[in-house]
N, C-alpha and C positions, 0 to 999 in steps of 0.2 A: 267498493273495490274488493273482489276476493284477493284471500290470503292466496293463493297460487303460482306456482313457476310457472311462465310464460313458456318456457324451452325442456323443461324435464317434468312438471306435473306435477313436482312436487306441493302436498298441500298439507292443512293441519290433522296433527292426528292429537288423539285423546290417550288419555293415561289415569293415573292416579298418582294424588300426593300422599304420600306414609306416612303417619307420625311415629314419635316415638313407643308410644301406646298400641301402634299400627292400629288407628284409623284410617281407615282412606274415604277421600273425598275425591272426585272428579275432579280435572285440570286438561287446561290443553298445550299443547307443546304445538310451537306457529315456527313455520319458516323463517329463516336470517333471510328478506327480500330486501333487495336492493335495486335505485332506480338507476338503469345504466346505459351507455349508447357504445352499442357493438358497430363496428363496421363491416362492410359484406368487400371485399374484396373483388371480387367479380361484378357486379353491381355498382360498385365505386360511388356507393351510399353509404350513411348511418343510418342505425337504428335502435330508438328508445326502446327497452323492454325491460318489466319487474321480474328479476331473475333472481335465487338465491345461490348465498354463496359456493354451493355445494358446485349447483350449475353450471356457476361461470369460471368453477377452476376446471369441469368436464368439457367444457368449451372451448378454451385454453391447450386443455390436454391433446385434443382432436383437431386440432390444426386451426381455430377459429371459427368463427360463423356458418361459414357457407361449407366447409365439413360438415359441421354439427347439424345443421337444418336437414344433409342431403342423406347424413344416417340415419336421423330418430324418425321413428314412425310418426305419423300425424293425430295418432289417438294424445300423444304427451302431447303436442304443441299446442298454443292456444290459436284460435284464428287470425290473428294479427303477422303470427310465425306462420302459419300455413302459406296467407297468402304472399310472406316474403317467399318461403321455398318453390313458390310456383312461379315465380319473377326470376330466381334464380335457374332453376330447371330450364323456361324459356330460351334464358340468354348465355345458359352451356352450349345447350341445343342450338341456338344461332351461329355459336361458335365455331362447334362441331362443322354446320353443314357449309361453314365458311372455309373451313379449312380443308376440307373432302371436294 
């Protein structure tokens, strides 16, 4: 399983550890992932996804789930999010031509 956000993309990056002598040696710095179940509001499901914490306070921030799917582009999501935002899309869309 990659180290990766499901929802923002986030993945590991590499660095260097300094000693006092300033040697460096390569090191990686890995995402806070966590396994968690969002629920979608409109959908009136949950959903499991490895999200990190940075993530799920920006998801929070943005109103929940089904905000956050319908802003971030599909290059950050992983396929699992995609095909929720296309379930979600759908069933606006239904809504919509239910109420017009």
């Amino acid at each position: 399983m990659s180290r990766i956000c499901e929802l923002t993309g986030k993945g590991r990056q590499v660095g260097n550890n300094v000693s006092h002598a300033n040697n460096k040696t390569k090191r990686v710095f890995l995402p806070n992932l966590q396994n968690v179940t969002l629920i979608s509001e409109k959908l009136d499901r949950s959903f499991k996804f490895r999200v990190c914490t940075q993530g799920l306070r920006s998801v929070e921030h943005n109103g929940g789930l089904d905000n956050w799917l319908l802003k971030t582009k599909d290059e950050k999501l992983s396929t699992r999010a995609v095909k929720v935002k296309r379930e979600l899309k759908k069933a606006t869309a239904a809504a919509t031509a239910e109420a017009a």
